[in-house]
C-alpha positions as CSV (number, residue, x, y, z in Angstrom):
1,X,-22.9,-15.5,41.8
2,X,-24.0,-11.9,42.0
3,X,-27.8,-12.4,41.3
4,X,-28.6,-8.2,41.2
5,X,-26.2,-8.6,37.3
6,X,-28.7,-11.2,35.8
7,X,-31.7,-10.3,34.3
8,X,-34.9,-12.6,34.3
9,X,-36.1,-11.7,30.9
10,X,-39.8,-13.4,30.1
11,X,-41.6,-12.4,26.9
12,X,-45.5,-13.2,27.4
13,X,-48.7,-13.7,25.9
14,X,-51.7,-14.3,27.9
15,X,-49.5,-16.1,30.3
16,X,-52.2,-15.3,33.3
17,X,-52.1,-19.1,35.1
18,X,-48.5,-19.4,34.9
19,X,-46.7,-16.0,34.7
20,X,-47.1,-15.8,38.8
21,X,-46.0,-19.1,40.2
22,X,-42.6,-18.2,37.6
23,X,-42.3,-15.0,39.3
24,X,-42.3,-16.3,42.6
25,X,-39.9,-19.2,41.7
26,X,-36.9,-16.5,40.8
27,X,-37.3,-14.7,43.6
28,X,-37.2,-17.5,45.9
29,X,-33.9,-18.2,44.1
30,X,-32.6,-15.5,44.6
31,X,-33.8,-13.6,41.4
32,X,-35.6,-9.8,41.6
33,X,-34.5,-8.4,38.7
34,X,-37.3,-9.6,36.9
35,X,-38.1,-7.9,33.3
36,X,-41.5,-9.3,31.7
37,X,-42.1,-7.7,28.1
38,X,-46.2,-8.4,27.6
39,X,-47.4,-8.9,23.9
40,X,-50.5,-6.9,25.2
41,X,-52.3,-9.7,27.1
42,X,-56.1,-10.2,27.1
43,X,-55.8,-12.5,30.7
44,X,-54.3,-10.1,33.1
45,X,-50.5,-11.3,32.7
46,X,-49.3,-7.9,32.8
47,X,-50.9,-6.9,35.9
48,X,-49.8,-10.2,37.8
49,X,-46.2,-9.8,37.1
50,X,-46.5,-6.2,38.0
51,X,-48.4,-7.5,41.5
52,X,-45.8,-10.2,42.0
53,X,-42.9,-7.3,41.9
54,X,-41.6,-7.4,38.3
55,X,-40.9,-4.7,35.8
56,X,-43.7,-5.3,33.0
57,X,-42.9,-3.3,29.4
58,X,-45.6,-3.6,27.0
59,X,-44.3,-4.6,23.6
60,X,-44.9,-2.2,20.8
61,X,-45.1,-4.9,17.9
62,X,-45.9,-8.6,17.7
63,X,-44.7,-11.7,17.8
64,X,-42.3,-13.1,20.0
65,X,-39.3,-11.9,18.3
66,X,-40.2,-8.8,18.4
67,X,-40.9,-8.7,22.3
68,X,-37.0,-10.0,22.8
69,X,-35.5,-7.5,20.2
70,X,-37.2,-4.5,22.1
71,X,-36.3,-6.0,25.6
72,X,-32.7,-6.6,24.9
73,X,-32.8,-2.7,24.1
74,X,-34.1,-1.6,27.4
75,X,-32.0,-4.5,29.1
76,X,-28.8,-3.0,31.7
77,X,-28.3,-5.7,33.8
78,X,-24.4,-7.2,32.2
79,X,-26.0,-11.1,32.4
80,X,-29.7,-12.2,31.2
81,X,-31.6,-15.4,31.5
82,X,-33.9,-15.8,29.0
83,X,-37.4,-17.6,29.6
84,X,-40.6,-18.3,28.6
85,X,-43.9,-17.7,30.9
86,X,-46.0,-20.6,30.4
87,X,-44.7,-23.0,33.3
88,X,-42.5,-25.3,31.2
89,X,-39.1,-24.5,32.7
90,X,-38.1,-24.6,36.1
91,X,-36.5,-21.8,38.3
92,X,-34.0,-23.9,40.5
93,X,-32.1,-25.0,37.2
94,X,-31.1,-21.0,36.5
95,X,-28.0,-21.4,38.4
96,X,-26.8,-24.2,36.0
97,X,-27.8,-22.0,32.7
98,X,-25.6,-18.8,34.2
99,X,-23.2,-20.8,35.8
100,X,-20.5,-21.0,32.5
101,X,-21.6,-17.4,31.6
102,X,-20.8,-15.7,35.1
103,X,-17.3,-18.1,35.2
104,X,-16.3,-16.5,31.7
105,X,-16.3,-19.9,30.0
106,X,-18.6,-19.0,27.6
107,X,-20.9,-16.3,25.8
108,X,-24.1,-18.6,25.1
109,X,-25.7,-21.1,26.9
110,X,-29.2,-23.3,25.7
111,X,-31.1,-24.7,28.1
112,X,-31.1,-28.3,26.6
113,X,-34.8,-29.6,26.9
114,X,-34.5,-33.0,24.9
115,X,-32.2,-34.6,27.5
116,X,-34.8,-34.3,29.9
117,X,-38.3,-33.7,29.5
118,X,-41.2,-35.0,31.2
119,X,-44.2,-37.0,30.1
120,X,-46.7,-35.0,28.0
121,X,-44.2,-32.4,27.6
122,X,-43.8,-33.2,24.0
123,X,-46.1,-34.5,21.4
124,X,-45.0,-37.3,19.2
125,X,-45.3,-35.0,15.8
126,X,-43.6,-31.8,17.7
127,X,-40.6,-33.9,19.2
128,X,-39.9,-35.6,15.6
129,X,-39.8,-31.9,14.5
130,X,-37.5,-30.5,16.8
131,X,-35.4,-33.9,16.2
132,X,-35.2,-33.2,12.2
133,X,-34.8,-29.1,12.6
134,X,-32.4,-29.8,14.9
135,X,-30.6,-32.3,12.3
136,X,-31.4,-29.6,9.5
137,X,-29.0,-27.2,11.3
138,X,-26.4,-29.2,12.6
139,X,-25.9,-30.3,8.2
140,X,-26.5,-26.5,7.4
141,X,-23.7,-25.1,10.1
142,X,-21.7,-28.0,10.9
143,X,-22.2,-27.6,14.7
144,X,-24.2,-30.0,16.7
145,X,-26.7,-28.7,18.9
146,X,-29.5,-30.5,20.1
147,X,-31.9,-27.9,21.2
148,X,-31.9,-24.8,18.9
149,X,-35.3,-24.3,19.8
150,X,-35.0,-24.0,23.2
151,X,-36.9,-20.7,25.0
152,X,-34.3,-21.2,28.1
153,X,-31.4,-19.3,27.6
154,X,-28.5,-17.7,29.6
155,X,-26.1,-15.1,27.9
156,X,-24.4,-11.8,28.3
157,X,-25.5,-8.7,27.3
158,X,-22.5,-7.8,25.3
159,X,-22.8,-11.0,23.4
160,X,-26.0,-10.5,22.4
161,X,-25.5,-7.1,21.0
162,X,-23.3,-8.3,18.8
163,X,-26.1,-10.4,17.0
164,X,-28.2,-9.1,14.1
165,X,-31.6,-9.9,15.6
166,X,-34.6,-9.7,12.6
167,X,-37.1,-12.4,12.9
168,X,-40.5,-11.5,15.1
169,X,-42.0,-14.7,15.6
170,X,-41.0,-17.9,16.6
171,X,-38.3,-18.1,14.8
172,X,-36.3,-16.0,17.1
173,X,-34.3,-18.9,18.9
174,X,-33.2,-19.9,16.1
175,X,-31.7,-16.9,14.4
176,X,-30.0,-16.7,17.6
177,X,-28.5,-19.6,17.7
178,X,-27.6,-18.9,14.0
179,X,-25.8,-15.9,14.7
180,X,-24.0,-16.9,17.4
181,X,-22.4,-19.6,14.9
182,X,-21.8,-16.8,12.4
183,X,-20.2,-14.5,15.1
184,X,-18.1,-17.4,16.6
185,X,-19.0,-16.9,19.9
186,X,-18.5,-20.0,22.8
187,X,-21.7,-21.8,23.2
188,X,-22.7,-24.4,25.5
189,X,-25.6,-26.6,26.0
190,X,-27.1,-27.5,29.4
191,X,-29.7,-30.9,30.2
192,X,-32.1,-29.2,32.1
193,X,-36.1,-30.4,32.7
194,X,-39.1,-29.9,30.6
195,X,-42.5,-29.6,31.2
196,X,-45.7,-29.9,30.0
197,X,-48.0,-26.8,29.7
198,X,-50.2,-26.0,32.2
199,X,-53.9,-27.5,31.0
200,X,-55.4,-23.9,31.3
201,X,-52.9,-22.4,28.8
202,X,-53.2,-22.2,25.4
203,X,-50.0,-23.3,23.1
204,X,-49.5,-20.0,20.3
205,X,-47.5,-21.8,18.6
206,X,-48.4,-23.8,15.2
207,X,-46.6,-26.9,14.2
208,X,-46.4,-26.8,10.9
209,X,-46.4,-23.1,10.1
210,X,-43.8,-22.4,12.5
211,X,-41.8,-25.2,11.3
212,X,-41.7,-24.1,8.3
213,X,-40.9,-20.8,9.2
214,X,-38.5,-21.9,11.5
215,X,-36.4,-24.7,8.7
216,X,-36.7,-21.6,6.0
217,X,-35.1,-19.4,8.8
218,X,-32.5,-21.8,9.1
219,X,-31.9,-22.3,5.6
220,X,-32.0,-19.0,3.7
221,X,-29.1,-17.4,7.1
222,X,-26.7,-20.8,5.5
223,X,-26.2,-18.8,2.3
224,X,-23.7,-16.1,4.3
225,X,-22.2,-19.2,6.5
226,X,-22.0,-22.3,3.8
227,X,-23.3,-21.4,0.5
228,X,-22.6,-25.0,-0.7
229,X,-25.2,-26.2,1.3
230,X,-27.1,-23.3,0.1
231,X,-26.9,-23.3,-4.1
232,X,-26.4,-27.4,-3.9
233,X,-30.1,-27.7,-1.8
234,X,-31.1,-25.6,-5.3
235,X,-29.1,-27.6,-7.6
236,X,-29.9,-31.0,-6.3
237,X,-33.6,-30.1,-6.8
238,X,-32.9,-29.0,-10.0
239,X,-31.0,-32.1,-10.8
240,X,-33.7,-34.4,-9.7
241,X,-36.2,-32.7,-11.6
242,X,-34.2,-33.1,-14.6
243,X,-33.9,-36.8,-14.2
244,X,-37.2,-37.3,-13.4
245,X,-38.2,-35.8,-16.8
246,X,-35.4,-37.3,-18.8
247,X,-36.3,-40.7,-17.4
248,X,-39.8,-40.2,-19.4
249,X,-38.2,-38.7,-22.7
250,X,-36.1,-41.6,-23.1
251,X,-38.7,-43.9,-21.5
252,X,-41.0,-42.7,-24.9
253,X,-37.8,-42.0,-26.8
254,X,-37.8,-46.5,-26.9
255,X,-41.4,-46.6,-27.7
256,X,-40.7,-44.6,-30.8
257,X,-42.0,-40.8,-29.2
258,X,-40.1,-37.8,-29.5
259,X,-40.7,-35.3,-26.9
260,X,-38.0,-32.6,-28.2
261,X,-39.9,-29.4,-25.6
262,X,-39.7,-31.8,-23.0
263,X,-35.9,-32.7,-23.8
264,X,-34.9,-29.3,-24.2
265,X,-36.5,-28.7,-20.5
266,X,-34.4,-31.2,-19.4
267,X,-31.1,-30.2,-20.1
268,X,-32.5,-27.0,-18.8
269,X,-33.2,-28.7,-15.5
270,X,-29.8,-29.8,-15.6
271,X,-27.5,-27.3,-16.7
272,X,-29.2,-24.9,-14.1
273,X,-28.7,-27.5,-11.4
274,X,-25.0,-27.8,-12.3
275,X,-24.5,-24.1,-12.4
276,X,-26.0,-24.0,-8.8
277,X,-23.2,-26.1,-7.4
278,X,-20.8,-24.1,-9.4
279,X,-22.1,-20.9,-7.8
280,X,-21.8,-22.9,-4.4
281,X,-18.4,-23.7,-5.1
282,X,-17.5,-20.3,-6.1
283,X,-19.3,-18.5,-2.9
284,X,-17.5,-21.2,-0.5
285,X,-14.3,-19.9,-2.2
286,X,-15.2,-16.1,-1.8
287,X,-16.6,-17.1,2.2
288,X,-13.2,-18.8,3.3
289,X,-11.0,-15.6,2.0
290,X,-13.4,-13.5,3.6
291,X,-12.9,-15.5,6.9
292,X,-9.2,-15.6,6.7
293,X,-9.3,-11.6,6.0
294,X,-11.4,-10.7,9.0
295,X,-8.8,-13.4,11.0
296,X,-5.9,-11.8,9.5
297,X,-7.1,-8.5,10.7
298,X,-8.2,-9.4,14.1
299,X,-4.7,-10.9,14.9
300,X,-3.2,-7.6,13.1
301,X,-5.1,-5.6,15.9
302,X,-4.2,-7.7,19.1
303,X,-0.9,-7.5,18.1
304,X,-1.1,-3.4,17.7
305,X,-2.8,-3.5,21.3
């Protein structure tokens, strides 16, 4: 392994008691191409990674999205290692993560933290959320992962470039994970260890917002990759609604009540869920030409070459 080719990328934010000791960990592996991208720190981060011999770019935007977008842009190096700066991920398992990259067997690897993590390095509420994300996107893409989330990553730089990177916070490694479903490219996971934040640093990220943020991510990139899953989430809500209500007309219906705005809201909430899985069925349709097309086309071209 050539280690001058792989790029340590490490997007931070007020990263000052950890962003040091990481620094020093990839070089004692071997590592000095070291890029950190600093969300405009308030601790000093910046000027420690610069002190410990690493190429600092201030990011321009926010949000931790953001930072990665405009590093990859700036990026030369043909393999990167991606890595986040609080202290939770350890240097010696880089090998492991580029390992499949630099032999060609694959275009993505995720650093898979749930195999292995280390007292404390969880909470009960977040690893229950990881667990059902995680569940929400193997149903929505029909590809099980077990760590879309993870913030250790190894890939090349051509594969990357070929994703259509938008999000700017935390919902970054997801949408990357996401796209490299979309753009078929080979991904792999890797057990690798997890640890608990450093006491003196401060986790940015919110449990519940970010969830949120992370399962809507998810859910509105299905509609271009499985549109059933998409209009039937819609038309199953829809549906449910409608029962609930038509349970109470014809509950009052027996006792002698006509509710005839509430029946006619019903069928509403009924015809419009049906349509939804109609429109799902339709869009599947229209998706798997599309598919065949773009393979049709791709087979025409190697065959030109």
């Amino acid at each position: 392994m050539n280690n001058a080719d792989v790029c340590i990328l490490i997007p931070t934010l007020n990263e000052a008691t950890t962003i040091g000791e990481l620094i020093k960990d990839f070089k004692n592996e071997g590592f000095s191409n070291i890029l950190v991208i600093d969300g405009n720190s308030r601790d000093g981060t910046a000027q420690i990674a610069e002190a410990e011999g690493a190429r600092v770019v201030l990011q321009t935007g926010k949000g931790k999205g953001q930072a990665v977008i405009q590093a990859l842009e700036v990026i030369e190096s043909p393999y990167v290692l991606m890595v986040d700066g609080d202290g939770t991920y350890l240097a010696r398992e880089a090998p492991s993560l580029l390992g499949p990259i630099l032999e060609g067997k694959v275009d993505h690897v995720i650093g898979n933290r749930l195999e292995n993590y280390s007292p404390g390095a969880f909470t009960k509420f977040n690893l229950v959320g990881n667990r059902l994300i995680n569940m929400f996107f193997d149903l929505a893409y029909g590809v099980q992962l077990k760590d879309i989330l993870s913030g250790y990553r190894a890939f090349t730089l051509e594969s990357v470039r070929e994703l259509e990177l938008n999000k700017t916070g935390f919902e970054i490694e997801t949408e990357i994970s996401v796209e490299c479903i979309l753009k078929k490219q080979r991904v792999e996971e890797i057990p690798i260890t997890y640890l608990p934040r450093s006491e003196k640093g401060v986790t940015k990220l919110n449990p519940v917002k970010d969830g949120l943020r992370i399962g809507s991510t998810i859910y509105r990139l299905a509609k271009v990759h499985n549109p059933m899953f998409y209009f039937g989430i819609i038309g199953f809500f829809f549906i449910v609604a409608g029962l609930f209500t038509g349970t109470f007309v014809v509950f009052q219906w027996v006792q002698g009540i006509t509710r005839i705005p509430l029946s006619i809201l019903t069928t509403l909430f009924i015809i419009f869920g049906l349509q939804m899985f109609i429109f799902g069925m339709i869009s599947d349709l229209i998706v798997t030409l599309h598919r065949q097309t773009v393979s049709l086309i791709l087979e025409l071209n190697k065959q030109r070459k």
